[in-house]
C-alpha positions as CSV (number, residue, x, y, z in Angstrom):
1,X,188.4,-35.2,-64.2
2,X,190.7,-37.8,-62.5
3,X,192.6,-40.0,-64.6
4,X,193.3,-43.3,-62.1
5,X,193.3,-46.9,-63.2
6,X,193.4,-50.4,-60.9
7,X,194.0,-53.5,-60.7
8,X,197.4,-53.7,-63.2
9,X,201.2,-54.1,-62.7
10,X,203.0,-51.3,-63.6
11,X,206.6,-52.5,-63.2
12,X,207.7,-55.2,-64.9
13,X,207.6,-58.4,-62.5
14,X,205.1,-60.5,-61.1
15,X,204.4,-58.9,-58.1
16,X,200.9,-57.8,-57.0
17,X,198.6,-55.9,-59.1
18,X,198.8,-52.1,-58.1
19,X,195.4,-51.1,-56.9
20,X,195.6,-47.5,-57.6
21,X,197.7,-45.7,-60.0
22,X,197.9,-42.7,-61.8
23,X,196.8,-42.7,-65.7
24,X,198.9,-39.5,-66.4
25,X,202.0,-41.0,-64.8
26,X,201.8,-38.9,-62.5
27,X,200.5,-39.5,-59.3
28,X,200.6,-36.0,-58.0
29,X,198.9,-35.1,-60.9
30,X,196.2,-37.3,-62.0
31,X,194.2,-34.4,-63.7
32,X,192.5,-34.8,-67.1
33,X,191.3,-32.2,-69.1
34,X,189.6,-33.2,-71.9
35,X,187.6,-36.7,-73.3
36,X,191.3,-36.5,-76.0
37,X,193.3,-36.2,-73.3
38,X,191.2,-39.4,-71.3
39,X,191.5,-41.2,-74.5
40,X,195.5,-41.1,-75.3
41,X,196.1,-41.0,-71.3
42,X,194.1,-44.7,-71.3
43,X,195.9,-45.7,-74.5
44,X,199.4,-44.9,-73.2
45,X,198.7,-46.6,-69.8
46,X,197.0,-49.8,-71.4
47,X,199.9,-50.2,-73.2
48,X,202.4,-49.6,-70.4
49,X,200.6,-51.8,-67.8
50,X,200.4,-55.6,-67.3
51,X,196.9,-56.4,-65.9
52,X,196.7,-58.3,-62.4
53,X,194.4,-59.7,-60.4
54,X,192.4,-59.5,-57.7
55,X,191.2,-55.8,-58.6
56,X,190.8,-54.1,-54.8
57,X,188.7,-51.2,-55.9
58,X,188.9,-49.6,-51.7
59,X,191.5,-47.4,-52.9
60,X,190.0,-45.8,-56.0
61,X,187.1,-45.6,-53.6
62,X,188.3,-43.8,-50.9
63,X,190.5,-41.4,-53.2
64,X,186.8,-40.3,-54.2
65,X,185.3,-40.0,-51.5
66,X,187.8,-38.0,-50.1
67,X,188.1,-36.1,-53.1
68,X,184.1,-35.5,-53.0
C-alpha cells in the first residue's frame, strides 16, 4: 500500500501546507507493507509534521489515479 499524507508542513516555517508527501520519508519510496508498518509510519509522521491548511487533495488524487 502507499503511505502518503496532505495537507501538513513538513519543514519548520510557516509556509504553505505541503499537499502531498511521503509517510515513509521517502518520497521515492512511499511503500507500506504491513497495517504495523502503516501505524508507526503515521505515528512518526504526525509527530514530525505541523498541519496546514487549505488541504488540496488534486495531488493525492492524481498520484492514484495514475498509479491505478
Amino acid at each position: 500500500m502507499l503511505g502518503y499524507g496532505v495537507g501538513a508542513r513538513t519543514v519548520d516555517g510557516e509556509g504553505p501546507a505541503c499537499n502531498l508527501f511521503s509517510m515513509t520519508g521517502d518520497f521515492q519510496d512511499p511503500f507500506i507493507h504491513n497495517e504495523e508498518e502503516l501505524i508507526n509510519s503515521y505515528s512518526g509522521t504526525i509527530r514530525a509534521v505541523k498541519l496546514g491548511l487549505p488541504v488540496k487533495f488534486q495531488n493525492i488524487i492524481k498520484v492514484v489515479c495514475d498509479f491505478a
